[in-house]
C-alpha positions as CSV (number, residue, x, y, z in Angstrom):
1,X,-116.9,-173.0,-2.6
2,X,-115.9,-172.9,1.0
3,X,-118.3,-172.0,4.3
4,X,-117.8,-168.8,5.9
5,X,-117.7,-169.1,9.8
6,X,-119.6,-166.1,11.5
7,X,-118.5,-166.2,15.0
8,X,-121.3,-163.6,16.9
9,X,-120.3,-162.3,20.3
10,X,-122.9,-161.4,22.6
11,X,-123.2,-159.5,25.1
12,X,-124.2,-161.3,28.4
13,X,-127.0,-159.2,30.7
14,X,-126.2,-158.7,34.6
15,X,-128.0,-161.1,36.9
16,X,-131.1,-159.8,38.0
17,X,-130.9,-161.9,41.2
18,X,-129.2,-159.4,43.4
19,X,-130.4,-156.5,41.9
20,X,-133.7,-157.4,42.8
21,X,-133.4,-158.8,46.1
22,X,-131.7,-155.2,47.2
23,X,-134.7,-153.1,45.8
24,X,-137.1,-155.3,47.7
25,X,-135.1,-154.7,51.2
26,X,-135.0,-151.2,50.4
27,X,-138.6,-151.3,50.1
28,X,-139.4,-152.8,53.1
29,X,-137.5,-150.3,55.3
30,X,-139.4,-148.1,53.8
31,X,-142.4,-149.8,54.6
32,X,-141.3,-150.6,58.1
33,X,-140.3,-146.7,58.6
34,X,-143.6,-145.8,57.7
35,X,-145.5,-148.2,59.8
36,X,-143.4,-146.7,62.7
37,X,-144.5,-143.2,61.9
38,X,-148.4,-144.3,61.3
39,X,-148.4,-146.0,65.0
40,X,-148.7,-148.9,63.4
41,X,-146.0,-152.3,63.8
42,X,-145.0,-153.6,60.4
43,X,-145.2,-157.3,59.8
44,X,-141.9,-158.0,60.6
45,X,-142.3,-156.4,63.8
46,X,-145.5,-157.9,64.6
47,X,-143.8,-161.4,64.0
48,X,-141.7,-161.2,66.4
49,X,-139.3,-157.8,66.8
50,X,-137.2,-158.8,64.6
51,X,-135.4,-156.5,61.8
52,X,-136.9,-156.0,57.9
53,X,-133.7,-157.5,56.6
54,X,-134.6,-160.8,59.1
55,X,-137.9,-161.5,57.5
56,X,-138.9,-164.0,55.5
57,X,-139.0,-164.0,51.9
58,X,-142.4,-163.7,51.5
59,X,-143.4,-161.2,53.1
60,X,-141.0,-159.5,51.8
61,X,-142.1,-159.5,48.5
62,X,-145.6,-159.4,49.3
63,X,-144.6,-155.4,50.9
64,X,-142.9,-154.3,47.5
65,X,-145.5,-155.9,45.6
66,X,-147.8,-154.0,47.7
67,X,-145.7,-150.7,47.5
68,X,-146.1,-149.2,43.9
69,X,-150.0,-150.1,43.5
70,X,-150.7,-148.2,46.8
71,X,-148.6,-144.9,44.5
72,X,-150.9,-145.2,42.0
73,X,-152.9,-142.4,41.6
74,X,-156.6,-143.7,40.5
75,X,-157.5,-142.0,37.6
76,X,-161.5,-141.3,36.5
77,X,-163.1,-142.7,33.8
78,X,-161.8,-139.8,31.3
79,X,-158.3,-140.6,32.3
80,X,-157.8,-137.6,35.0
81,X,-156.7,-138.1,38.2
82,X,-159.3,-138.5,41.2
83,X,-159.8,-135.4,43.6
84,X,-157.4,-136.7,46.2
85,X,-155.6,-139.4,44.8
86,X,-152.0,-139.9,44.5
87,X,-151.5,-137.6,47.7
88,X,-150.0,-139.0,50.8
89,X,-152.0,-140.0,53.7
90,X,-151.3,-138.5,56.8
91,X,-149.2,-141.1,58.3
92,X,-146.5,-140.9,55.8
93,X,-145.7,-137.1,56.2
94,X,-142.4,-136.2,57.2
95,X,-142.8,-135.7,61.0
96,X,-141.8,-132.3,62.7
97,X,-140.7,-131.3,66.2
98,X,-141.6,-127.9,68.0
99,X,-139.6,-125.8,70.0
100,X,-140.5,-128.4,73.6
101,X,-139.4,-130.8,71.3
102,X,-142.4,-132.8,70.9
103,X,-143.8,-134.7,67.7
104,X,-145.5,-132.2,65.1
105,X,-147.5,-134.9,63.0
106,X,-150.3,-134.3,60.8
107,X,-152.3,-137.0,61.7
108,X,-153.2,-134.9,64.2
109,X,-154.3,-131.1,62.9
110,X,-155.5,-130.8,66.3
111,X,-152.3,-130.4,67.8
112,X,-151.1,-128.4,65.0
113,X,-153.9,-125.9,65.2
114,X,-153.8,-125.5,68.7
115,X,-149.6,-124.5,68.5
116,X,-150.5,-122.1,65.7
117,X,-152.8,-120.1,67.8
118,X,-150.3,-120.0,70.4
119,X,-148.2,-119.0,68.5
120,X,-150.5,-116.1,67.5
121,X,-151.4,-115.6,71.2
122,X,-147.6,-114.8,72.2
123,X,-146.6,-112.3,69.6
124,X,-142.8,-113.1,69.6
125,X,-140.4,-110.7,68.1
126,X,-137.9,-111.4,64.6
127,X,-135.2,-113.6,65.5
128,X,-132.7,-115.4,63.9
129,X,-133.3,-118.9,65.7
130,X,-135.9,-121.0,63.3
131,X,-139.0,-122.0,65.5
132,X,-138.9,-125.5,64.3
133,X,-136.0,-127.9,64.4
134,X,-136.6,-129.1,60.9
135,X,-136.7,-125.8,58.9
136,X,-132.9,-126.9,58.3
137,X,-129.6,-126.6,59.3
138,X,-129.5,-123.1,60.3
139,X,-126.9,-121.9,62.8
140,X,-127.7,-118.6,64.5
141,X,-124.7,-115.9,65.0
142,X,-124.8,-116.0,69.1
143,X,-124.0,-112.0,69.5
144,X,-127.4,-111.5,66.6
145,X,-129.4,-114.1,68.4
146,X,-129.1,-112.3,71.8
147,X,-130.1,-109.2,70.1
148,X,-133.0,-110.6,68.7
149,X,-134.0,-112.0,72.1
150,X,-134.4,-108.6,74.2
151,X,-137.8,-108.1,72.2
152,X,-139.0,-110.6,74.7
153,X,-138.0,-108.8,77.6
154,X,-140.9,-106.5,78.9
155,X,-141.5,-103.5,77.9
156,X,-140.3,-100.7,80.7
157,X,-141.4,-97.2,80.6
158,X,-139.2,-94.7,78.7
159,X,-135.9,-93.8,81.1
160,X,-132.4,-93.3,80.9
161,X,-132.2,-96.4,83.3
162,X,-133.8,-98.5,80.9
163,X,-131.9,-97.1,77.7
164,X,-128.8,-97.5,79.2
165,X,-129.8,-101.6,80.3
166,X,-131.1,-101.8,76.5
167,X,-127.5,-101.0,74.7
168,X,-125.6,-102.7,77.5
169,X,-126.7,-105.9,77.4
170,X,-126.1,-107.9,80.5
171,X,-125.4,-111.0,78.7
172,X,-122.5,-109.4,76.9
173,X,-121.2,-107.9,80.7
174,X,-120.7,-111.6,81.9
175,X,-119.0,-112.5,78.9
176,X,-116.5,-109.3,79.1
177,X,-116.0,-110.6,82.8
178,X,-115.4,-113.9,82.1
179,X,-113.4,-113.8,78.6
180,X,-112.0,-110.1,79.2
181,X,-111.8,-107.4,77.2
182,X,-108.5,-108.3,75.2
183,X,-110.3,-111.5,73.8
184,X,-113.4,-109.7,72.8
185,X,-111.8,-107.2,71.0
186,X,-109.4,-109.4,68.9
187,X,-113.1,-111.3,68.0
188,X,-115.6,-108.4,67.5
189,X,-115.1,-105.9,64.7
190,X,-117.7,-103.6,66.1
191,X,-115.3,-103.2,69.6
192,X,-112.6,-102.8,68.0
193,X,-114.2,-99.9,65.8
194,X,-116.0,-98.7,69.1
195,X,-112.6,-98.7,70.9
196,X,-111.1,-96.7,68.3
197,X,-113.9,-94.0,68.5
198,X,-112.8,-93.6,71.7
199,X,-109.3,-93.5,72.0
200,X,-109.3,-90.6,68.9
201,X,-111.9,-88.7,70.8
202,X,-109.5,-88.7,73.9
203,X,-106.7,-87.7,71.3
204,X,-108.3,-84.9,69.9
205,X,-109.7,-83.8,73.7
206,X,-106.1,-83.4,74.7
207,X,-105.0,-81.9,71.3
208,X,-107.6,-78.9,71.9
209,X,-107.0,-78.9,75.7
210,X,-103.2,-78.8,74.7
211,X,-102.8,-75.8,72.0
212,X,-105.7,-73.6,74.3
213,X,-103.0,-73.6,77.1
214,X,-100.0,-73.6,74.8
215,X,-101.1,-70.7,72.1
216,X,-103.2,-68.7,74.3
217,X,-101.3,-65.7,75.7
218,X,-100.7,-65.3,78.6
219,X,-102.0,-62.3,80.9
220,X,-100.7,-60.5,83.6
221,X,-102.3,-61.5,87.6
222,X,-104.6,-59.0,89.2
223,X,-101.7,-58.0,91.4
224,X,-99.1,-58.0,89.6
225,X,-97.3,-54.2,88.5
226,X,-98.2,-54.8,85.0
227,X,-102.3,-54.9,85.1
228,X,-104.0,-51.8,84.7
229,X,-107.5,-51.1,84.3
230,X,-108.1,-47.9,82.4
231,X,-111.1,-45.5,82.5
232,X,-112.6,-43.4,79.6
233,X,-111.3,-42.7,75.8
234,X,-107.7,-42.6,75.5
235,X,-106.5,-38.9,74.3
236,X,-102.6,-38.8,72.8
237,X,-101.1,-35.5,73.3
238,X,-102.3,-32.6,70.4
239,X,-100.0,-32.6,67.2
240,X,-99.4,-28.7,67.7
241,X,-97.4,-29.6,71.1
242,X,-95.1,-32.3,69.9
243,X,-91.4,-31.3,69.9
244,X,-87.8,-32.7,69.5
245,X,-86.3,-33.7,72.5
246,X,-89.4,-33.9,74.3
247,X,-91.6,-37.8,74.4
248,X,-95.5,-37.0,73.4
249,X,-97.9,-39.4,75.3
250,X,-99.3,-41.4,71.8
251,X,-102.0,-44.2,72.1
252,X,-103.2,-46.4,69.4
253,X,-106.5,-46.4,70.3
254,X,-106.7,-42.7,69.9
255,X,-110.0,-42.0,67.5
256,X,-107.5,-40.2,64.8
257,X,-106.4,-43.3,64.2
258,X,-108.1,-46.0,66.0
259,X,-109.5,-47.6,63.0
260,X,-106.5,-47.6,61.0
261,X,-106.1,-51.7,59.6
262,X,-103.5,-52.8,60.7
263,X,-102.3,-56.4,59.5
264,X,-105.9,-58.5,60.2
265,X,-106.5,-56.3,62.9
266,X,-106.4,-52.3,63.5
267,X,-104.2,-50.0,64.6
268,X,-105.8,-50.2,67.7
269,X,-106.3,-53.0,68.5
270,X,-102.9,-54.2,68.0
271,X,-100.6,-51.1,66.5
272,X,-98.6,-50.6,70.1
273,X,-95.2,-51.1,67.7
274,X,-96.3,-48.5,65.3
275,X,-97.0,-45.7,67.8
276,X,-94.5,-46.4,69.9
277,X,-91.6,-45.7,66.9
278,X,-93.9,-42.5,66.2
279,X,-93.4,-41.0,69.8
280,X,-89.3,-41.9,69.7
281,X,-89.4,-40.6,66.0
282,X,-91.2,-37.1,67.3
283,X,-88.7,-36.7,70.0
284,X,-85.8,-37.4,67.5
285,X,-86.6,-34.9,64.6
286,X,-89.3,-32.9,66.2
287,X,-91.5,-34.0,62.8
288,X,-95.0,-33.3,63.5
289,X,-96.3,-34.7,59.5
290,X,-95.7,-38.3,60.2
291,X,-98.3,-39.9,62.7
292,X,-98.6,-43.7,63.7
293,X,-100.4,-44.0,60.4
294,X,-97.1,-44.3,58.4
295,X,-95.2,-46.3,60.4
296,X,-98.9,-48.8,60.5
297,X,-98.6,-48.3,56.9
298,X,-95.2,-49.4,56.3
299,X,-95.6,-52.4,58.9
300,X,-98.6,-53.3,56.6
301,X,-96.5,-53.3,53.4
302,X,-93.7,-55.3,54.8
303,X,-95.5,-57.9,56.2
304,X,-94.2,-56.8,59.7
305,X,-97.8,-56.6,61.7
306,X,-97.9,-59.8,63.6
307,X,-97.5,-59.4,67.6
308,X,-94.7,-61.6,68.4
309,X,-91.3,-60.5,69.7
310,X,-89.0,-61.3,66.7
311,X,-91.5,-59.6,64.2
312,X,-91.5,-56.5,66.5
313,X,-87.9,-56.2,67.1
314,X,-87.5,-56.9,63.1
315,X,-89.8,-54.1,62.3
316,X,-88.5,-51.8,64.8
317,X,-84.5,-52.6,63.3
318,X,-86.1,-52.5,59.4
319,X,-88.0,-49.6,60.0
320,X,-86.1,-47.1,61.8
321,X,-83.7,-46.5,58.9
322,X,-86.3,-45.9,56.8
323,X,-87.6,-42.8,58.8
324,X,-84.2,-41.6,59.7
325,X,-83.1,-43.2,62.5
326,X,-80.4,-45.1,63.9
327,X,-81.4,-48.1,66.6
328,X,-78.3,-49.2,69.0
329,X,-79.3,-52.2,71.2
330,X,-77.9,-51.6,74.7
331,X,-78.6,-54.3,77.6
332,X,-81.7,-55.0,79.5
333,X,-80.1,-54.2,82.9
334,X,-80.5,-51.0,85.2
335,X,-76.8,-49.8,84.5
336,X,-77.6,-49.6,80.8
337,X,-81.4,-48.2,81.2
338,X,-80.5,-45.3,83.4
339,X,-77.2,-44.3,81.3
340,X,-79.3,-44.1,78.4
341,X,-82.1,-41.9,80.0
342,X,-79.7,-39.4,81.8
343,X,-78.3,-39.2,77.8
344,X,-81.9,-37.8,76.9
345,X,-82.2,-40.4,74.2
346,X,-85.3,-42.1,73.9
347,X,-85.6,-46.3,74.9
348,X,-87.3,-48.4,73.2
349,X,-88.2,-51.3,75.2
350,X,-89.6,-54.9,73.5
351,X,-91.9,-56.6,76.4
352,X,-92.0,-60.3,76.9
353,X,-95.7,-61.3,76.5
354,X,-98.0,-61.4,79.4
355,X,-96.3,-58.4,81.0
356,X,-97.6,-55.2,80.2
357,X,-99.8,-56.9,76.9
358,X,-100.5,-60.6,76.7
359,X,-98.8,-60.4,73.4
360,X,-95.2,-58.4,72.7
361,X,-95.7,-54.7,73.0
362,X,-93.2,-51.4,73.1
363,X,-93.1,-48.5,75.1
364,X,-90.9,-46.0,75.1
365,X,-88.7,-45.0,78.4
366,X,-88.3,-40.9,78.8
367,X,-87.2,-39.8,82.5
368,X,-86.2,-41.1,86.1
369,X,-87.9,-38.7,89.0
370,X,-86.9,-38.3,91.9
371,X,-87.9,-41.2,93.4
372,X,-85.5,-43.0,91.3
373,X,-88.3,-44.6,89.4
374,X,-88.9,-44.8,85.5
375,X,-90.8,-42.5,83.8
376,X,-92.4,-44.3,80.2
377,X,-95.0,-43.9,77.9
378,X,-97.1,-46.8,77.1
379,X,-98.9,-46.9,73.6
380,X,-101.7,-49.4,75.1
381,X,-102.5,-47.7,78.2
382,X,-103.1,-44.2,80.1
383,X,-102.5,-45.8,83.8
384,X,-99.4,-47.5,83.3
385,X,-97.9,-44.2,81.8
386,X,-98.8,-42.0,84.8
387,X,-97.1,-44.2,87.1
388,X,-93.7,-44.6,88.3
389,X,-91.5,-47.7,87.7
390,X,-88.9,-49.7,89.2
391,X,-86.2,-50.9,87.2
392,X,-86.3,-54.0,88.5
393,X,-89.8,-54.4,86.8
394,X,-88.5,-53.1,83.4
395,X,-85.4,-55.2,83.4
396,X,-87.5,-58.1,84.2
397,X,-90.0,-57.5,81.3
398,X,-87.7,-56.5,78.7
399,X,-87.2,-58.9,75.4
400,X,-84.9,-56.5,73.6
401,X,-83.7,-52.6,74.2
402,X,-83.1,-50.0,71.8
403,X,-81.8,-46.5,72.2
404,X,-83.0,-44.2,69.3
405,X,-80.7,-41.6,67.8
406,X,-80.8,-39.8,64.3
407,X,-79.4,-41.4,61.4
């Protein structure tokens, strides 16, 4: 029977040659870092200044020998650690530095107390800088760190002076002078937001200012023919004296029918269209049933009660057939105006706003005296009816003219 050969491999261990001699250098930095921080030399330095890594063999051995019996906690006789053992002595905490930068170390609670109760002493306010260099790695935002700095300004009495130093800081002034404002902005979310506030408040500003001086109508200048002031209760002319061929003296703010609504308003407060086609209608067909009421009426219920010259010249075309009458439009000149008066016809005259009503209004023409000046009737006022008128002042506030005949 043959022999078996069994060849066994095994596995070879690392040298523990260099393994060793790296732990034990390691260990004596360590020991020479903490001989530093005690105030103490460590033996390499004592021998002669020279590095951890230059001494001899010996003592290097003899410091990592030395090294993990000195960590050793001493235990009692019942196995527990001793009050106190195990901790580290005071000279090999982790040093510190304070704010002036000098050595926090706790070999020396003197020190330590003493810049705690300064601390205490100058109540500081909450900042986002860490008091100590070694709480870590921290880098304070520069805009929050100013902020958190004015705490330590002194307090000054309540003023606007000093509210308005609080928001603008000086700090940030300088830094709009020397970067400019273009920079800042492009960097700072807040200014940008702030500059935006601004700009849309100036927007809307001039929006408001803009639609006041465009929509508001306009109104006609203490001297100018147009302005009236008027004195007492209006009083149209009785309903037993109106008759055809004749112009009564209508008002809309007459009491009969003052009240009347009239599109969001009343009849009279804005209802000069109305009464103006009841006088021309009375002096057509001498018709004493129908008043300014109707013609409000039918204004209301064809949506034709809004002051502006288009809807009065449409409801004065749309109505007039309506009520039997027939509406011819002649020109706004003084050949036309006076041919159609000496016919004995009534006029109907549209007015541009800010003439005789800030908005569009009507009045009727009825007569030229002998001064060769107009004779009208105006719905909205007493004064400007008893007057005389040149034509040059009609022609110039006319919109549109109608002459009224019967259907």
């Amino acid at each position: 029977m043959g022999a078996t050969t069994v060849k066994v491999h095994r596995r070879k261990l690392p040298s523990t040659g260099p393994s060793a001699h790296v732990a034990a250098k390691a260990r004596a930095l360590i020991q020479t870092a903490r001989g530093k921080i005690g105030g103490t030399a460590s033996p390499a330095e004592a021998a002669g200044g020279t590095d951890t890594a230059a001494a001899p063999a010996g003592a290097t051995a003899a410091a990592a020998a030395n090294l993990p019996a000195a960590r050793k906690p001493a235990r009692r006789a019942g196995g527990d650690p001793a009050p106190g053992a195990g901790q580290p002595s005071p000279a090999t905490l982790t040093p510190c530095t304070t704010a002036a930068g000098t050595p926090v170390s706790a070999a020396a609670p003197t020190v330590a107390r003493d810049n705690a109760q300064a601390l205490v002493r100058r109540v500081q306010p909450a900042t986002s800088r860490p008091p100590l260099a070694c709480a870590g790695a921290f880098q304070a935002d520069p805009v929050l760190a100013s902020r958190a700095r004015r705490g330590a300004y002194p307090v000054a009495p309540p003023s606007l002076g000093s509210f308005c130093r609080y928001v603008t800081d000086r700090a940030d002034l300088r830094d709009l002078r020397a970067r400019g404002l273009a920079s800042l902005v492009r960097e700072r979310r807040g200014l940008q937001l702030a500059l935006a506030a601004v700009i849309a408040m100036v927007a809307i500003s001039l929006a408001v200012l803009l639609a006041y001086f465009c929509l508001t109508p306009p109104t006609a200048n203490a001297d100018s023919p147009y302005a009236a002031v008027e004195v007492g209760e209006l009083e149209s002319t009785p309903a037993e004296k109106w008759r055809a061929g004749e112009i009564p003296s209508l008002y809309q703010s007459d009491a009969a029918w003052a009240a009347t609504p009239y599109g969001q308003d009343t009849l009279g407060g804005a209802g000069a269209a109305p009464t103006a086609l009841a006088m021309a209608y009375v002096a057509v067909t001498g018709d004493t049933a129908r008043t300014p009421v109707d013609f409000a009426q039918w204004a209301t219920d064809h949506d034709l009660t809004a002051s502006g010259t288009d809807t009065v010249t449409a409801f004065l075309t749309r109505a007039a057939p309506d009520f039997g009458l027939n509406l011819v439009a002649i020109a706004a000149d003084e050949h036309a105006l006076r041919h159609a008066i000496v016919s004995n016809v009534p006029v109907l005259v549209v007015t541009q706003p800010g003439t005789f009503s800030p908005t569009s209004s009507v009045v009727v023409l009825d007569d030229i005296d002998r001064d060769s000046r107009i004779v009208l009737h105006d719905p909205m006022s007493a004064t400007r009816t008893g007057k005389g008128w040149e034509f040059a002042d009609i022609t110039t506030a006319a919109a549109q003219v109608f002459e009224v005949h019967a259907a």
